[in-house]
C-alpha positions as CSV (number, residue, x, y, z in Angstrom):
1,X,98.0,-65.4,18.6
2,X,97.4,-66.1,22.0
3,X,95.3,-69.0,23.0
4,X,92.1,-66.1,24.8
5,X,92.5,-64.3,21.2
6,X,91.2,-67.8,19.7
7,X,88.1,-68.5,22.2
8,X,86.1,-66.7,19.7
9,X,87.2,-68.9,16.6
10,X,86.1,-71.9,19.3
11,X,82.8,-70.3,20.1
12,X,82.4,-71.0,15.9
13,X,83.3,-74.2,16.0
14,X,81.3,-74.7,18.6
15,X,78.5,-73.5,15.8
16,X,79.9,-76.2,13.2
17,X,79.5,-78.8,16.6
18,X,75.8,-77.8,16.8
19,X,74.9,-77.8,13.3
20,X,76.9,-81.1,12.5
21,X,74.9,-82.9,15.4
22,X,71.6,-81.5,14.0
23,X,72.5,-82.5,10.3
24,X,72.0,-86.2,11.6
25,X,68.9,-85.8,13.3
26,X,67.3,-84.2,10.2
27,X,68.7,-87.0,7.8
28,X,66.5,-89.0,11.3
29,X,63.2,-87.1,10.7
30,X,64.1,-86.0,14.3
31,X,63.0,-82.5,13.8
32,X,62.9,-81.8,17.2
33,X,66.6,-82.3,18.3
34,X,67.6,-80.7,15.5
35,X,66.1,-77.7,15.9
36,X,67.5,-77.8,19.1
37,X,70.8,-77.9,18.0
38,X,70.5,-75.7,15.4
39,X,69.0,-73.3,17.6
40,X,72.1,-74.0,20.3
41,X,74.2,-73.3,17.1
42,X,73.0,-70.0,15.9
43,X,73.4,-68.8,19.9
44,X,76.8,-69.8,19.2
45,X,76.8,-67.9,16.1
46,X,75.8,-64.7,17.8
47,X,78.3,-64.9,20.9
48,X,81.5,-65.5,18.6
49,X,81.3,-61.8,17.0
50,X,80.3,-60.8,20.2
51,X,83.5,-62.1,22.1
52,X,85.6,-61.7,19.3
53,X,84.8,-57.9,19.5
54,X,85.3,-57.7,23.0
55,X,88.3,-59.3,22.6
56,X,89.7,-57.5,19.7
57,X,90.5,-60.2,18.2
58,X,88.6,-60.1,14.9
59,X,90.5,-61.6,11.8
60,X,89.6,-63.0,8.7
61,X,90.3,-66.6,9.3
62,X,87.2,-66.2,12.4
63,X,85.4,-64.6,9.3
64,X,86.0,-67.8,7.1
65,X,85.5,-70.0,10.2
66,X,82.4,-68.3,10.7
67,X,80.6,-68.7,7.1
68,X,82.1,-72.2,7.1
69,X,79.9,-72.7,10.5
70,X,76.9,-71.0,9.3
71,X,76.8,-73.6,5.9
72,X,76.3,-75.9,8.1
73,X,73.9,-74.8,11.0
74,X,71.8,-72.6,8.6
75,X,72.5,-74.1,5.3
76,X,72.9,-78.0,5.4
77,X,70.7,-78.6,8.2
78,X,67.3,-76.2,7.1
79,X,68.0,-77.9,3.4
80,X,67.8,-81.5,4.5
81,X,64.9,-80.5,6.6
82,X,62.7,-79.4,3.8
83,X,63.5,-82.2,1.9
84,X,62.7,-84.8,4.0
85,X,59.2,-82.3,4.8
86,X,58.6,-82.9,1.1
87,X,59.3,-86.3,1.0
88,X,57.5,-87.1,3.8
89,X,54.3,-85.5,2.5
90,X,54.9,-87.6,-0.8
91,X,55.0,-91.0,1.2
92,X,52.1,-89.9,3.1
93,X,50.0,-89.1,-0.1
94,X,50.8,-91.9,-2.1
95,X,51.0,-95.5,-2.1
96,X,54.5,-95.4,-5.0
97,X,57.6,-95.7,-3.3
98,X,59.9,-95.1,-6.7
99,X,62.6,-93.4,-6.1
100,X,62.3,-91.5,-9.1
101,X,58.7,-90.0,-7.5
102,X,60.8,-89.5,-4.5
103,X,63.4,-87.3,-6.3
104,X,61.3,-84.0,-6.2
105,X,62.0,-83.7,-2.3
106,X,65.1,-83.0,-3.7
107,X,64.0,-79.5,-4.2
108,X,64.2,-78.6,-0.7
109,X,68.4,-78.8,-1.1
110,X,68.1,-75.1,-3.4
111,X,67.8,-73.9,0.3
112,X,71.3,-74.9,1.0
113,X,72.7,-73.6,-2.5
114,X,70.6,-70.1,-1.6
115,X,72.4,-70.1,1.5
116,X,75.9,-71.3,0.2
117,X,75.8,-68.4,-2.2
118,X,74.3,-65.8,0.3
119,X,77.3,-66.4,2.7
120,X,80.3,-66.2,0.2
121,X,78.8,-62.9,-1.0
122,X,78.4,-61.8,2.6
123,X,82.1,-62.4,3.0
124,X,83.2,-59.6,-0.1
125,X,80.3,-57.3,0.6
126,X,81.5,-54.1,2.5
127,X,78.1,-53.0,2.8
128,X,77.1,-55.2,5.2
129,X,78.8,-54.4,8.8
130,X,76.0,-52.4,10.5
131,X,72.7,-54.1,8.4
132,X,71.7,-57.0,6.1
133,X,71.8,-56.6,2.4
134,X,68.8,-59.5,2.3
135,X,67.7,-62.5,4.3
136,X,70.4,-64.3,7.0
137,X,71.0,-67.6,6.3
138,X,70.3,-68.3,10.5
139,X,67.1,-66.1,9.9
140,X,66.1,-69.0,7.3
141,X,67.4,-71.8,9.1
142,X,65.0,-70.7,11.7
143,X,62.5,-70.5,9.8
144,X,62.1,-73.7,8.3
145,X,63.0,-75.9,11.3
146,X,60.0,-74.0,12.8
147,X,57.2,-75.7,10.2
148,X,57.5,-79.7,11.5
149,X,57.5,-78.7,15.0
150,X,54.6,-76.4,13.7
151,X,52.8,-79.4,12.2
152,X,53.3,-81.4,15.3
153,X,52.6,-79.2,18.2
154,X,50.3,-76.1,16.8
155,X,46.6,-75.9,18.0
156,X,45.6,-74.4,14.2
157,X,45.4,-77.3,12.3
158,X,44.9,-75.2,8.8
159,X,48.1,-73.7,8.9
160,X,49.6,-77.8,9.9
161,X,47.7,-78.6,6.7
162,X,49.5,-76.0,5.0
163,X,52.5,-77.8,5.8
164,X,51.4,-80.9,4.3
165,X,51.2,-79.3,0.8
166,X,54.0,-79.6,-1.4
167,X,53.4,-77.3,-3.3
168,X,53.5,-74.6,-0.3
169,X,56.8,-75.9,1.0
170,X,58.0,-75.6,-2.2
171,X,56.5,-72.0,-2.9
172,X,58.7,-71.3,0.9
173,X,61.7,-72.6,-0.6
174,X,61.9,-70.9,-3.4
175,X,60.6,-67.6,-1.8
176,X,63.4,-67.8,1.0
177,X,66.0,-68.5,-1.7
178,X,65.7,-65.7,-3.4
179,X,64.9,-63.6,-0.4
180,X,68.5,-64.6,1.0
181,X,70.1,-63.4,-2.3
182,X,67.6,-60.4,-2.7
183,X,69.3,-56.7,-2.4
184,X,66.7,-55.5,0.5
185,X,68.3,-54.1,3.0
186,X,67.6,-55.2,6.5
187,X,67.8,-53.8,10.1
188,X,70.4,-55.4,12.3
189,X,70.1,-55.7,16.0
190,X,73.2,-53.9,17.2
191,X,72.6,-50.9,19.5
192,X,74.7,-47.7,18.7
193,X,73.0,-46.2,21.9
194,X,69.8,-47.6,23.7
195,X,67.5,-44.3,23.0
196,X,64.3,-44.8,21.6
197,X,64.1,-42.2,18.9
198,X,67.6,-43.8,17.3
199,X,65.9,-47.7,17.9
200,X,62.0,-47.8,18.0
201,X,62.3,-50.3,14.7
202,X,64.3,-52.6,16.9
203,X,62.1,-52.0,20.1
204,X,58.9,-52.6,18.3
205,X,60.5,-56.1,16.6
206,X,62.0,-57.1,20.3
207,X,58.5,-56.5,21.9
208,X,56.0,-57.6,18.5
209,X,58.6,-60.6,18.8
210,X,58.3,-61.4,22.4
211,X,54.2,-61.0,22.6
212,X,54.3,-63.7,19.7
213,X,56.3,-66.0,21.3
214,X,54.5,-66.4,24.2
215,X,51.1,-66.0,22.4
216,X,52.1,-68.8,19.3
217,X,54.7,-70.6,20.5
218,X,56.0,-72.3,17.6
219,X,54.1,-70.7,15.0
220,X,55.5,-67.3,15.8
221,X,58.7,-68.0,14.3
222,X,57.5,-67.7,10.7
223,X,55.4,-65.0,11.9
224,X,58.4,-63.2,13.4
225,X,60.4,-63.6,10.5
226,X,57.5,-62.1,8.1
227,X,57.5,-59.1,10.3
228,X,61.2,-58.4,10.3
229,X,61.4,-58.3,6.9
230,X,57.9,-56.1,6.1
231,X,59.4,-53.7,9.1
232,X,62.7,-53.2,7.3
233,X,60.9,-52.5,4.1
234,X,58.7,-49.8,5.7
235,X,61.9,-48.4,7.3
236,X,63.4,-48.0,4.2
237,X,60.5,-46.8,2.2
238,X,60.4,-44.2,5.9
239,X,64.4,-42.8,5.2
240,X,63.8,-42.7,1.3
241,X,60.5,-40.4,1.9
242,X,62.9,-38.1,4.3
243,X,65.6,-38.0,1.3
């Protein structure tokens, strides 16, 4: 292969880069370079099929390459973030340091077994090319790597308090889990064509997604996410009524 046909496979590794640098600022408590990488990551993510298609130069080892990446970026890193939410919350509460007290933070790693088992079964589903069959891993990973910068920097100090209950972060966890692994199908954002009779799911999203970001800064990410997924269920409930 020649060395332009493998720029894509170095966009992805470019992903694994990201992610790995972020993985040590979350075992930090550095929440905010983290995200940052993980956010420079998943741009990576998204430019690699891009390329590789303009390229033609898809192949299964940039499929492989690309999972690998994503375990990472929007497996590793969003599970050691939670954890260390968790455990941070249990130091804050309590005056025990046992480690044994410590171990429950532990549950914030079932993110990174959700998403190890959501991208294997991504690579041998065939139903999968033009939508999502349930949550994307980078879709989570975005979503919890939103909640400390949430806790630090949002104005709404109930929703920060939120954060600071266990029992909430661990209600998320086990929600996103099971929503990554969940057979709801999904919307993509690839364009067939750019009409909006054939797109005004995607349009509404771009737009409802833009006005929130400028509007919540930080806390729209969660809300963002929330609305992606109710807006693919009322799409589908929408093409099942025309059935």
């Amino acid at each position: 292969m020649s060395i332009i046909k493998q720029l894509p496979n170095l966009i992805t590794l470019g992903n694994l880069f990201c992610g790995t640098i972020a993985t040590i600022f979350a075992v930090e408590s550095n929440f905010k370079m983290a995200a940052l990488f993980v956010v420079a990551g998943i741009v990576f993510d998204f430019f690699d099929g891009f390329v590789a298609r303009l390229l033609k130069a898809s192949g299964e080892l940039g499929k492989q390459l690309d999972s690998l990446a994503d375990m990472v970026t929007s497996g590793v890193v969003p599970g050691i973030i939670m954890s260390r939410l968790i455990q941070n919350n249990l130091l804050n509460q309590s005056n025990s340091f046992d480690d044994n007290f410590l171990d429950v933070a532990l549950i914030g790693l079932i993110l990174t077994l959700g998403a190890c088992y959501r991208l294997a079964n991504f690579n041998i589903d065939t139903r999968q090319s033009n939508s999502f069959i349930g949550l994307p891993t980078p879709a989570m990973s975005l979503f919890v790597i939103s909640l400390p910068l949430i806790q630090e920097y949002s104005n709404y100090s109930y929703v920060s308090e939120l954060i600071t209950n266990n029992y909430v972060l661990i209600f998320i966890t086990v929600i996103l889990t099971y929503l990554m692994n969940a057979e709801i199908p999904l919307f993509s954002l690839k364009f067939k064509n750019y009409t909006i009779k054939d797109n005004f799911i995607k349009y509404l999203f771009l737009i409802t997604s833009i006005i929130l970001i400028f509007a919540l800064n930080y806390l729209s990410v969660p809300l963002i996410i929330i609305f992606y997924i109710i807006l693919s269920v009322i799409s589908n409930y929408g093409k099942k009524a025309k059935l």
